[in-house]
ChimeraX commands (.cxc) that place a marker at each C-alpha (Angstrom):
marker #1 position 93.81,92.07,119.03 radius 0.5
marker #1 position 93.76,93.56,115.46 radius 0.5
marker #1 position 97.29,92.66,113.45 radius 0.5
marker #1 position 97.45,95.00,110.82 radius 0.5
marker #1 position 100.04,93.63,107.97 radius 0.5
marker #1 position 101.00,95.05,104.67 radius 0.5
marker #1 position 103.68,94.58,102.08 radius 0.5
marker #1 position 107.23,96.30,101.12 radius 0.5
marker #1 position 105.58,97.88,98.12 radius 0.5
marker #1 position 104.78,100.48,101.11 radius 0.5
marker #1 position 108.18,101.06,101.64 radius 0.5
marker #1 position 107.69,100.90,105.40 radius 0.5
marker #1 position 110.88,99.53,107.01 radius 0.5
marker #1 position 111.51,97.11,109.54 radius 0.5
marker #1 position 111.99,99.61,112.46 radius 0.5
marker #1 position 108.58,102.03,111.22 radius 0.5
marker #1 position 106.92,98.39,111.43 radius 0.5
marker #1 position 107.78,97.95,114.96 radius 0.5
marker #1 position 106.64,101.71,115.53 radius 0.5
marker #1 position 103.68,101.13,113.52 radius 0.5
marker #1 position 102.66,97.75,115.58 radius 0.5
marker #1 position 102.04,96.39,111.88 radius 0.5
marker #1 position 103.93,93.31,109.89 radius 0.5
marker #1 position 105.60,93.92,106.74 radius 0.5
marker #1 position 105.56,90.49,104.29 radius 0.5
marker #1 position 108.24,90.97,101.24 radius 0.5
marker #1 position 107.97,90.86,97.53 radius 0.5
marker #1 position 110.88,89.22,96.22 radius 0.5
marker #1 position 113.75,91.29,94.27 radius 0.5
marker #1 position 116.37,89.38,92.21 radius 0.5
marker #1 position 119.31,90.56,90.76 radius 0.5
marker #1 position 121.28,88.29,88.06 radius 0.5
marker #1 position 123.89,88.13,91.20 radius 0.5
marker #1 position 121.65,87.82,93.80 radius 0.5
marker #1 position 118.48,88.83,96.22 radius 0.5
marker #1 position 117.98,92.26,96.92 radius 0.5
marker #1 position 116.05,92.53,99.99 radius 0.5
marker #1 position 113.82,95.97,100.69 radius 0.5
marker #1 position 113.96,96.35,104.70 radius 0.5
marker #1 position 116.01,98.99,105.74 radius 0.5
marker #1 position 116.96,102.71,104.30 radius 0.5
marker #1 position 120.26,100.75,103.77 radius 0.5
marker #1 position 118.96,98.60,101.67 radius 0.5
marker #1 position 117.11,100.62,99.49 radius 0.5
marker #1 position 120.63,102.92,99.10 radius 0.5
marker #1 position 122.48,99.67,98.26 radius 0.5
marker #1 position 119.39,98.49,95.63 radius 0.5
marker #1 position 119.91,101.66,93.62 radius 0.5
marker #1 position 123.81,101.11,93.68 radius 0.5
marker #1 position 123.19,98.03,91.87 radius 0.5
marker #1 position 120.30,99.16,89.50 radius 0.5
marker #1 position 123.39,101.76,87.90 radius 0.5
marker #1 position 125.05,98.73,87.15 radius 0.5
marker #1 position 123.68,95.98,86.54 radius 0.5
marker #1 position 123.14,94.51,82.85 radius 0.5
marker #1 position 119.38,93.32,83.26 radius 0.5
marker #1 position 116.73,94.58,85.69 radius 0.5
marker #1 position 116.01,92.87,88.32 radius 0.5
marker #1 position 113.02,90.58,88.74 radius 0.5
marker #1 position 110.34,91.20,91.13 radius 0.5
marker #1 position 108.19,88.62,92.84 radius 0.5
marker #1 position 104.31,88.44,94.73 radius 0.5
marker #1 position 104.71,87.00,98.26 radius 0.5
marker #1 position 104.04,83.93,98.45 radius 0.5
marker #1 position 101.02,82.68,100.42 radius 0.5
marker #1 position 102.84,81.01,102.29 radius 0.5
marker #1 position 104.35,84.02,103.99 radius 0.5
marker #1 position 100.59,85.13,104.41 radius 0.5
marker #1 position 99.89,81.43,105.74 radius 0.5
marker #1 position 102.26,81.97,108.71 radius 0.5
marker #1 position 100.54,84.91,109.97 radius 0.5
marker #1 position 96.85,83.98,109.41 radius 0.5
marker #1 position 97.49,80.80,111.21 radius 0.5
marker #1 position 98.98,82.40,114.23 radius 0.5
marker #1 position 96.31,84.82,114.29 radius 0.5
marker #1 position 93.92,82.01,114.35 radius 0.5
marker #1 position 95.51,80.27,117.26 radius 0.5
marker #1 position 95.43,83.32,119.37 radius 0.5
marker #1 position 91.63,84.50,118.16 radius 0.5
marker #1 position 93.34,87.68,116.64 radius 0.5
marker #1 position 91.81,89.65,113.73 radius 0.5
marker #1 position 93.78,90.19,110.86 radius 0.5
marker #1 position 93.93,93.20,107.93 radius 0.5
marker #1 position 95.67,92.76,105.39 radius 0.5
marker #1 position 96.74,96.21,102.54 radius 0.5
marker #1 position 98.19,94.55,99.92 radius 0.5
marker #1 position 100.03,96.85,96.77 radius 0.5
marker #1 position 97.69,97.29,93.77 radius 0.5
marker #1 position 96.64,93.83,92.12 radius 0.5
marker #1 position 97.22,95.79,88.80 radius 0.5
marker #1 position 100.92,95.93,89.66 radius 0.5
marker #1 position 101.16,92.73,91.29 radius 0.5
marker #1 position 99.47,89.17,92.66 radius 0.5
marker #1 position 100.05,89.98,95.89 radius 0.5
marker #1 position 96.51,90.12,96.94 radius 0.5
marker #1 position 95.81,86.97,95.15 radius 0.5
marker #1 position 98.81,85.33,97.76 radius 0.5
marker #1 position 96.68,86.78,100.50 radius 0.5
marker #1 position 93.09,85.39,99.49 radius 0.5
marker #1 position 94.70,81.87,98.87 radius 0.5
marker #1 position 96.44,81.65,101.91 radius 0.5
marker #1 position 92.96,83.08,103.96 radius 0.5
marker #1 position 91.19,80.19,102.15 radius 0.5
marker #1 position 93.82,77.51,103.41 radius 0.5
marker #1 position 93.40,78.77,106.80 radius 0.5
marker #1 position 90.44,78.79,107.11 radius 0.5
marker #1 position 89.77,81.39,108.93 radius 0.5
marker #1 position 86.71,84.15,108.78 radius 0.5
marker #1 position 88.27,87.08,111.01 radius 0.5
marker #1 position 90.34,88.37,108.25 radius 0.5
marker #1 position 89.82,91.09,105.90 radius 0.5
marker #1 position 92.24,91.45,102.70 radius 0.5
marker #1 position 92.10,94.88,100.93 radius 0.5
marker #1 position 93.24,95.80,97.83 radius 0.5
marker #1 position 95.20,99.42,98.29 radius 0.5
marker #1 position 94.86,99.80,94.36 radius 0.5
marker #1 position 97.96,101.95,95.49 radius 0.5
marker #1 position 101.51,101.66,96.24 radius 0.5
marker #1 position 104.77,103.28,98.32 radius 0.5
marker #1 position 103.42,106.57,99.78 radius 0.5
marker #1 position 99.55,106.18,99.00 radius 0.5
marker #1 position 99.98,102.15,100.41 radius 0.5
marker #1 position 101.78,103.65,103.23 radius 0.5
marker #1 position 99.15,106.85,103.79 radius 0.5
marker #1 position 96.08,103.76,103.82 radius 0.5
marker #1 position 98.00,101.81,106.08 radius 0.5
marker #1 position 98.98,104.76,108.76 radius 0.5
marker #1 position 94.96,105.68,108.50 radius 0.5
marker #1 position 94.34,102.23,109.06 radius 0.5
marker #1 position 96.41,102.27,112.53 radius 0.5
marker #1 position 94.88,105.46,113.37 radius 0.5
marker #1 position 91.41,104.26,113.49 radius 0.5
marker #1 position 92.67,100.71,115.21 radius 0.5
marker #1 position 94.08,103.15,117.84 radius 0.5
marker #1 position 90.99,104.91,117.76 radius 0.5
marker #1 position 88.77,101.34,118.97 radius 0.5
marker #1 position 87.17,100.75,115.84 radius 0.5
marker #1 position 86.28,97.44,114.15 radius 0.5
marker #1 position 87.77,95.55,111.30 radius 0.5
marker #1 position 85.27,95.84,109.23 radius 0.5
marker #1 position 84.95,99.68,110.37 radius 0.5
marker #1 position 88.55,99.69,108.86 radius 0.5
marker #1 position 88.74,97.89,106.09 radius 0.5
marker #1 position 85.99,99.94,104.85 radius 0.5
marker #1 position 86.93,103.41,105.16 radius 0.5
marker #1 position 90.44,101.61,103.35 radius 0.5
marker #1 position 88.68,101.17,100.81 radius 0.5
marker #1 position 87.03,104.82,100.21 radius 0.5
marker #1 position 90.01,106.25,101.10 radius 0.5
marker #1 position 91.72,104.16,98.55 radius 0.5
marker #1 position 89.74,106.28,96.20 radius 0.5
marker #1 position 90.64,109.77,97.54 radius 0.5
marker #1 position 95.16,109.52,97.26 radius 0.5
marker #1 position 96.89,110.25,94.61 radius 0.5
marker #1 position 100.46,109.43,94.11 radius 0.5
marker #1 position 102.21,111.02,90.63 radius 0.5
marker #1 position 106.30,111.66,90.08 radius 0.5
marker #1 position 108.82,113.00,87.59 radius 0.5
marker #1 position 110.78,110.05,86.33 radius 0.5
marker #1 position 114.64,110.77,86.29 radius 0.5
marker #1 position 115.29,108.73,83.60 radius 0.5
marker #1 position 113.99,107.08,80.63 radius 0.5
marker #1 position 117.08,104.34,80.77 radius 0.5
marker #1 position 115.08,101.61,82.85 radius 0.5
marker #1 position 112.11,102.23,81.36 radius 0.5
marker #1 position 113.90,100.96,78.17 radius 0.5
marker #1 position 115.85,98.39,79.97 radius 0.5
marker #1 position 112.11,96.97,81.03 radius 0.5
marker #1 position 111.16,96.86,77.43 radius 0.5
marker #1 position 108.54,99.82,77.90 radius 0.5
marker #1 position 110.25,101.87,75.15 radius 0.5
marker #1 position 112.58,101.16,72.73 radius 0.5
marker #1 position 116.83,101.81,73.09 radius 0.5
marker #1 position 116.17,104.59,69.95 radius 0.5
marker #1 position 113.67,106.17,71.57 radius 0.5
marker #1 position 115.04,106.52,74.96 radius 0.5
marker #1 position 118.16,107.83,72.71 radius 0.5
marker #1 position 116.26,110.35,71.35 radius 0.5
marker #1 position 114.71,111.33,74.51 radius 0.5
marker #1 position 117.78,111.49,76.60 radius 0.5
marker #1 position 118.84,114.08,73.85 radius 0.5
marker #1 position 116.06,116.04,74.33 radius 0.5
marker #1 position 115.93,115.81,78.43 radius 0.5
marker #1 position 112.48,114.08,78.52 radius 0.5
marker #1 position 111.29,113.80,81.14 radius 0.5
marker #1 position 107.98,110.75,81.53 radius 0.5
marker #1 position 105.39,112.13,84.24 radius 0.5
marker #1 position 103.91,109.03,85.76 radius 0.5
marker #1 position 100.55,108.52,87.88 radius 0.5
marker #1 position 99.05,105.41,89.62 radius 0.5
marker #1 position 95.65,105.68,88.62 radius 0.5
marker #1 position 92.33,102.70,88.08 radius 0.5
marker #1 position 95.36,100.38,89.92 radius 0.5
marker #1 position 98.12,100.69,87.17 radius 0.5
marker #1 position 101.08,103.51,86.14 radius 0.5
marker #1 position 99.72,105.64,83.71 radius 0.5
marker #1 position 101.82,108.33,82.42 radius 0.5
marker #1 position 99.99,111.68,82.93 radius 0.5
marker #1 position 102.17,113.38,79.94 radius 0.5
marker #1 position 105.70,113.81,78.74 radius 0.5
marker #1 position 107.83,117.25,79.98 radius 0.5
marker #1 position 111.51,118.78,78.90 radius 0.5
marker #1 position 113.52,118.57,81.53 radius 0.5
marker #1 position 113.09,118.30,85.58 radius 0.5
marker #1 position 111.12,121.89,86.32 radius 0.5
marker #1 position 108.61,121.31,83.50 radius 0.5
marker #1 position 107.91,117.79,84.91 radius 0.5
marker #1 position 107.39,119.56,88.41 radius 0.5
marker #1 position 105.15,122.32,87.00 radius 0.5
marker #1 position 102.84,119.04,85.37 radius 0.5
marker #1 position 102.73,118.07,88.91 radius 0.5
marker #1 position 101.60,120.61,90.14 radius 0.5
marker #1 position 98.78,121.17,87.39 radius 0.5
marker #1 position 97.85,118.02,88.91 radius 0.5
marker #1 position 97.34,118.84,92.21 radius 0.5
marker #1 position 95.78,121.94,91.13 radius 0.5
marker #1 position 92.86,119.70,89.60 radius 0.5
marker #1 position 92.14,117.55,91.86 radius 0.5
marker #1 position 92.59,119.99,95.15 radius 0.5
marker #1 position 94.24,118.43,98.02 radius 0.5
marker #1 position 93.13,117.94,101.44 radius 0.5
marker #1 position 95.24,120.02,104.16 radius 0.5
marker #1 position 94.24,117.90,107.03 radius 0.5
marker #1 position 96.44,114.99,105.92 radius 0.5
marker #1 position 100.14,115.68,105.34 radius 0.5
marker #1 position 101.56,115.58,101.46 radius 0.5
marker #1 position 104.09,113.14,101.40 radius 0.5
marker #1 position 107.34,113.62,98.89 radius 0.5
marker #1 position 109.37,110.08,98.03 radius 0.5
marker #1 position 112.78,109.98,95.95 radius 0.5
marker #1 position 114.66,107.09,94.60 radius 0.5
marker #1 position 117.91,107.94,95.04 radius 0.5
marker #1 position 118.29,111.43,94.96 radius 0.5
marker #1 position 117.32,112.88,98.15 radius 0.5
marker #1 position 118.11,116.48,97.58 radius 0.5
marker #1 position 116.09,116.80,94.58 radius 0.5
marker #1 position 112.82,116.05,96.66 radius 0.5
marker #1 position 113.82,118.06,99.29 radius 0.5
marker #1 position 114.61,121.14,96.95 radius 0.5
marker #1 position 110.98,119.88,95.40 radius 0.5
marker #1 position 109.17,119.98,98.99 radius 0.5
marker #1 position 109.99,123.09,100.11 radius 0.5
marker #1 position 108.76,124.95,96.84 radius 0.5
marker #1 position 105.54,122.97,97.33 radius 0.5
marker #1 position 105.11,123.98,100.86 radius 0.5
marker #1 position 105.53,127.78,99.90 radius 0.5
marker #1 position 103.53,127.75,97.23 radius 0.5
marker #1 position 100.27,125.89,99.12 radius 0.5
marker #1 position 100.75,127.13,102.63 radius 0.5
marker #1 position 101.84,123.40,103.77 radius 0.5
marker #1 position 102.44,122.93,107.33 radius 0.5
marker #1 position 101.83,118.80,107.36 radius 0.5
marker #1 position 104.67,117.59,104.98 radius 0.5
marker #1 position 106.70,114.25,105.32 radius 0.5
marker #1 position 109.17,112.79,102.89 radius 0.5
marker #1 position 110.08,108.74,102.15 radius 0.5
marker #1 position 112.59,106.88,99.72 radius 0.5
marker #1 position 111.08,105.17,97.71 radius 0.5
marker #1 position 112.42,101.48,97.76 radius 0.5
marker #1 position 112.74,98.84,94.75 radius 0.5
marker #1 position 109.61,97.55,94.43 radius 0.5
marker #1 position 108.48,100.44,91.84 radius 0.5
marker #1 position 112.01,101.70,91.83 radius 0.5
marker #1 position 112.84,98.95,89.61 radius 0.5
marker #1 position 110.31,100.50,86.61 radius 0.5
marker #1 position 110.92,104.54,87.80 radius 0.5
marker #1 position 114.91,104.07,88.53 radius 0.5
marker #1 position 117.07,106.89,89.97 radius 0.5
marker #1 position 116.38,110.64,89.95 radius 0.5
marker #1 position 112.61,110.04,90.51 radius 0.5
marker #1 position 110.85,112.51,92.45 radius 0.5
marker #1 position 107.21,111.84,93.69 radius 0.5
marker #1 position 104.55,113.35,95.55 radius 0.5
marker #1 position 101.18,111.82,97.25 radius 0.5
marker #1 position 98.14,113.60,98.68 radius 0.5
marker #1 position 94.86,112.99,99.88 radius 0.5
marker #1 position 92.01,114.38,97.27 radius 0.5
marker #1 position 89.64,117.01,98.57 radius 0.5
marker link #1:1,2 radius 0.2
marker link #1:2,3 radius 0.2
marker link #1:3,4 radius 0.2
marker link #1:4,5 radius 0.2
marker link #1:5,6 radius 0.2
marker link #1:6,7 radius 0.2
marker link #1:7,8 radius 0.2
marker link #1:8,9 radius 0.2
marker link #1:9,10 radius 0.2
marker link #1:10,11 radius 0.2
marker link #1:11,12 radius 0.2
marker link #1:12,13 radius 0.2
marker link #1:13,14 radius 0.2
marker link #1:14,15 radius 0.2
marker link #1:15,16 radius 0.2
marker link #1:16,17 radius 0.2
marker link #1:17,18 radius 0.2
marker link #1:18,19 radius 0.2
marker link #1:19,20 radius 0.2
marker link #1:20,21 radius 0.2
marker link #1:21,22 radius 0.2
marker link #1:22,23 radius 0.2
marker link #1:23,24 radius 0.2
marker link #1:24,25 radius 0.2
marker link #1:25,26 radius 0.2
marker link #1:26,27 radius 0.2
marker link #1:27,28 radius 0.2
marker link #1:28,29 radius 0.2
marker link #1:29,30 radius 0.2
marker link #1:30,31 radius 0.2
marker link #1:31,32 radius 0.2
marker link #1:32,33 radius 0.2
marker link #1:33,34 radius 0.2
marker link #1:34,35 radius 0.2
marker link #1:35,36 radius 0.2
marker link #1:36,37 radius 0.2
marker link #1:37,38 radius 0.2
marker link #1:38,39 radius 0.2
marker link #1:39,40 radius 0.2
marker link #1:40,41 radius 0.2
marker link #1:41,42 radius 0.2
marker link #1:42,43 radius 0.2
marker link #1:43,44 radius 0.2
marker link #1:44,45 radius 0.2
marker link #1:45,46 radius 0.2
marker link #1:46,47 radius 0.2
marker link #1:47,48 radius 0.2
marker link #1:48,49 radius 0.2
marker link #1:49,50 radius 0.2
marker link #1:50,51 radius 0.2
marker link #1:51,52 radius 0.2
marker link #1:52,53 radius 0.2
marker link #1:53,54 radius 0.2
marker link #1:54,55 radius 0.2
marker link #1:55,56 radius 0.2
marker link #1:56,57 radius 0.2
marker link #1:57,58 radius 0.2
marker link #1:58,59 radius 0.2
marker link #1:59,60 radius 0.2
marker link #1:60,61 radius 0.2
marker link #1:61,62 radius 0.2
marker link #1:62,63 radius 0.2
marker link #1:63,64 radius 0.2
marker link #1:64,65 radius 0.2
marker link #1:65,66 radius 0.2
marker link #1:66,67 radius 0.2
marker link #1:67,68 radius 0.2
marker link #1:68,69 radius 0.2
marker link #1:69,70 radius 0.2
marker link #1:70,71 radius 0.2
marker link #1:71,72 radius 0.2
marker link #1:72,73 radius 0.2
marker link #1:73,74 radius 0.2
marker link #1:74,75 radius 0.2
marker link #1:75,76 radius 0.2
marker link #1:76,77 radius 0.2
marker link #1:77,78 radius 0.2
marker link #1:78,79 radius 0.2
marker link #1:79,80 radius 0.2
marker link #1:80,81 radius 0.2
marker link #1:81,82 radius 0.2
marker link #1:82,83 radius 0.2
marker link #1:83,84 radius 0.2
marker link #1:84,85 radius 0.2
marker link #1:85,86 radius 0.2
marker link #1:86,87 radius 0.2
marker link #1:87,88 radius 0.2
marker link #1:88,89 radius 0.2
marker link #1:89,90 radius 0.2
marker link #1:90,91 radius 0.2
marker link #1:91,92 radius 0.2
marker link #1:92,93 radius 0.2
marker link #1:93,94 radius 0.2
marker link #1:94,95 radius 0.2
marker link #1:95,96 radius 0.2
marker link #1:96,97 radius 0.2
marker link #1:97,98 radius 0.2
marker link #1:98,99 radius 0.2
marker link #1:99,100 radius 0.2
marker link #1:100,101 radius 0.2
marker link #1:101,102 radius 0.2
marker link #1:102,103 radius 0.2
marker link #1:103,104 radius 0.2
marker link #1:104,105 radius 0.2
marker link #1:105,106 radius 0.2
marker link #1:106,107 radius 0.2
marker link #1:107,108 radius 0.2
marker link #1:108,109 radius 0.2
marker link #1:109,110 radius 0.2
marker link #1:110,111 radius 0.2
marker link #1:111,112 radius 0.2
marker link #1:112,113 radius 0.2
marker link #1:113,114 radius 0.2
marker link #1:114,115 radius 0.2
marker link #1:115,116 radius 0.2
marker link #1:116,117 radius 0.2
marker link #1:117,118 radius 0.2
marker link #1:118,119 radius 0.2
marker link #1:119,120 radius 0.2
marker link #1:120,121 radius 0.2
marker link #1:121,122 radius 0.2
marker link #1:122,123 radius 0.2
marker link #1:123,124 radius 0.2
marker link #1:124,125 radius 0.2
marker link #1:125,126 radius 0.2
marker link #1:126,127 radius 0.2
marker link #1:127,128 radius 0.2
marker link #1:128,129 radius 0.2
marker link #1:129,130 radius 0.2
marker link #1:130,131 radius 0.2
marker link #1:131,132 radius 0.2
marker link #1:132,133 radius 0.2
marker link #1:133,134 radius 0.2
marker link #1:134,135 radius 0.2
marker link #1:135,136 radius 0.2
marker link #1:136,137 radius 0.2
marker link #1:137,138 radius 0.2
marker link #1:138,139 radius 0.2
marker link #1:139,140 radius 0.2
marker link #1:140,141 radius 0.2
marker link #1:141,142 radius 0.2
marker link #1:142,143 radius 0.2
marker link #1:143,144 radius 0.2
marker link #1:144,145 radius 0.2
marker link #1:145,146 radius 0.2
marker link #1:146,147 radius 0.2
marker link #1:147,148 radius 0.2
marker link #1:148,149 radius 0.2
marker link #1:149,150 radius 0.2
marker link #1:150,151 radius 0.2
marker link #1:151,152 radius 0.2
marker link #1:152,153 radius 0.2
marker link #1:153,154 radius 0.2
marker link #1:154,155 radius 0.2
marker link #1:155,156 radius 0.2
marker link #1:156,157 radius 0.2
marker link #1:157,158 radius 0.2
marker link #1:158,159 radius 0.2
marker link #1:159,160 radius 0.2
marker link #1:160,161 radius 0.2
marker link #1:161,162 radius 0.2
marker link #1:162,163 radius 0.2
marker link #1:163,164 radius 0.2
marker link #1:164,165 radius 0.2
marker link #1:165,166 radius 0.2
marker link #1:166,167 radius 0.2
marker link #1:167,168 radius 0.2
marker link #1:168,169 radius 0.2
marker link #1:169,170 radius 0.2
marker link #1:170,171 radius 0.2
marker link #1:171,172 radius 0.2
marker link #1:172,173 radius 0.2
marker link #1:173,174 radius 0.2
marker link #1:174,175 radius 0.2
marker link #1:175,176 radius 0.2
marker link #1:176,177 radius 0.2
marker link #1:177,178 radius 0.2
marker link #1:178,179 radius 0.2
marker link #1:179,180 radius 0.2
marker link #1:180,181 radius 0.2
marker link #1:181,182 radius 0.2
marker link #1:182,183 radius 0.2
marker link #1:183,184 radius 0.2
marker link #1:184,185 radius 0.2
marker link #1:185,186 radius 0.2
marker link #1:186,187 radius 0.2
marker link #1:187,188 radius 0.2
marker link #1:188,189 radius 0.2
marker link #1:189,190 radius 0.2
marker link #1:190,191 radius 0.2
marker link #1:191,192 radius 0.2
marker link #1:192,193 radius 0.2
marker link #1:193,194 radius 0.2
marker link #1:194,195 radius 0.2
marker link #1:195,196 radius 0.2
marker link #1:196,197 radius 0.2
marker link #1:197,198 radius 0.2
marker link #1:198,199 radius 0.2
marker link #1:199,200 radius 0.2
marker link #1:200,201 radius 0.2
marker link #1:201,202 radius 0.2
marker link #1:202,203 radius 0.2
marker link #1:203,204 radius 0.2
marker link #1:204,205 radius 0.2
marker link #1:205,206 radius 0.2
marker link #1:206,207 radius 0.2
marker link #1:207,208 radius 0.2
marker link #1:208,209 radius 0.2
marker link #1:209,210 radius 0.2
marker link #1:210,211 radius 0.2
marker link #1:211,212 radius 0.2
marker link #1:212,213 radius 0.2
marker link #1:213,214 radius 0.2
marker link #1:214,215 radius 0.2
marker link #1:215,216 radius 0.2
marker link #1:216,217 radius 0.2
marker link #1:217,218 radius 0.2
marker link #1:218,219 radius 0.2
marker link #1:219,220 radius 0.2
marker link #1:220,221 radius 0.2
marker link #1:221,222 radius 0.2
marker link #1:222,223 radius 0.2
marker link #1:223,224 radius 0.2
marker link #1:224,225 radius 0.2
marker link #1:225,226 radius 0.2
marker link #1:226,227 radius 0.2
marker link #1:227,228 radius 0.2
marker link #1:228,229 radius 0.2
marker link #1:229,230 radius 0.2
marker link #1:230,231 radius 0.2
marker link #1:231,232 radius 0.2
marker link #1:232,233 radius 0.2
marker link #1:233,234 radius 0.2
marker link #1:234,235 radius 0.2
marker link #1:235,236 radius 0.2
marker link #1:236,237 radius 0.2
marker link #1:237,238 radius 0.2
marker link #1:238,239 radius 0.2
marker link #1:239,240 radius 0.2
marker link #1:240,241 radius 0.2
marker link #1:241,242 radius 0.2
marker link #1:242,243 radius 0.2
marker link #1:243,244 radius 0.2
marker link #1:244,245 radius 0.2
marker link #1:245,246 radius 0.2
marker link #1:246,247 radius 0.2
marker link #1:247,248 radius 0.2
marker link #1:248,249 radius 0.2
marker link #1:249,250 radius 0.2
marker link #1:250,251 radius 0.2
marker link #1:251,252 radius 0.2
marker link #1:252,253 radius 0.2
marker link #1:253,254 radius 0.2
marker link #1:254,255 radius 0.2
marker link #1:255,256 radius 0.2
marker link #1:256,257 radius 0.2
marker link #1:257,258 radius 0.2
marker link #1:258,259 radius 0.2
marker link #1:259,260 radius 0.2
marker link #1:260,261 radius 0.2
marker link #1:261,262 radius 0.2
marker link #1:262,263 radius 0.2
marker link #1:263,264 radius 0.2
marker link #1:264,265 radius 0.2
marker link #1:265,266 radius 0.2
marker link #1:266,267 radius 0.2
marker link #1:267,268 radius 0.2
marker link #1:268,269 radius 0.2
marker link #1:269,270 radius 0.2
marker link #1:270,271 radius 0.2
marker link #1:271,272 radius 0.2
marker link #1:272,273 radius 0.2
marker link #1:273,274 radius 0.2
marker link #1:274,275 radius 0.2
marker link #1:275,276 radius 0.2
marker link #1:276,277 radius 0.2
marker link #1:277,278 radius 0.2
view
């Protein structure tokens, strides 16, 4: 049997796991007042609740290997094959959890790949990745076309917001100020493993029109759906998703919250959009 595990960075809940036939290990998210765990739609509603108020951001952790250790060593008792998608290791050490525990099982049927990716490009590797299971191939089949894949999605958003950016310490309390004034609006983009931002826009529609500039460049590939992920606003995405299915001729679209992993750095209001490159 081929387990196929990933991490909450993919925002795949507890029930799409069980759909999915995949395990979902967590990265840790701590409030001042407490855990803040990512499983459920629920719970990413509730995290967002207490990002508005809270005083400090919250702290995000890797998964331990130990969490990895579990799995691998079950998998080894049973003669199971394991792939692992882990979120980018430019946002996180995740991947380095998974390679350490590997090593302490000791244990050659398992493949770790790096998604260089996270929430709806981790997710879009990982449902490819079930496809092709489904479809009898091999791990190594798998973890390879991961990996070009991993080169072909694209995953860019409007940030809401610039207040947790500053919170974070990614731009100072007078500039976020000043840009609140002036309705900027950061256009973000997970590109060579990291968030870059792609450019700066006034107000939401101008931050839209950059994404679609984007898109525009790099072409999209209509046989995979374009996925649409919001932080807390759901209607904003929605309004955002139908415009980009008229304007492209979409008929595969699919839309995800986007849970606190990254919504810790993007906070509320964010409205994303992920695609496969042509």
């Amino acid at each position: 049997m081929l387990r196929i595990v990933t991490d909450t960075a993919s925002d795949i809940t507890i029930d799409q796991a069980k759909d999915m036939n995949i395990e979902v290990v967590s990265l840790d998210i701590t409030f001042e007042d407490g855990p803040a765990p990512q499983r459920t739609e629920e719970d990413f509603q509730r995290f967002y609740e207490r990002l508005q108020t809270c005083e400090k951001l919250p702290v995000t952790s890797r998964t331990p290997p130990e969490e990895y250790l579990k799995i691998f060593e079950n998998a080894k008792q049973n003669g199971d094959e394991v792939l692992v998608i882990t979120l980018s290791s430019g946002l996180s050490g995740t991947v380095d959890s998974a390679h350490m525990a590997k090593q302490i099982a000791g244990y050659d049927k398992i493949e770790v790949v790096d998604s260089h990716q996270a929430i709806l490009t981790q997710r879009m590797l990982v449902e490819e990745a079930c496809r092709l299971r489904e479809e009898g191939y091999q791990l190594e089949e798998i973890a390879q076309r991961v990996k070009e894949m991993r080169e072909q999605v694209v995953v860019c958003g409007v940030v809401g917001t610039l207040k947790y950016l500053q919170k974070g310490g990614r731009i100072p309390a007078s500039l976020a100020a000043v840009g609140t004034l002036l309705r900027i609006k950061p256009v973000i983009v997970l590109e060579d493993k990291i968030l870059k931002q792609l450019g700066k826009a006034r107000g939401h529609d101008a931050g839209e029109a950059m994404l679609y500039k984007r898109m525009e460049e790099d072409g999209f590939n209509k046989a995979y759906p374009v996925y649409f992920g919001y932080t807390s606003n759901r209607a904003l995405t929605e309004k955002f998703m139908q415009q980009t299915r008229e304007r492209y001729g979409l008929s595969q679209t699919k839309m995800f919250p986007i849970g606190g992993v990254i919504g810790t750095h993007c906070g509320t209001d964010c409205v994303a959009v992920a695609y496969v490159k042509k």
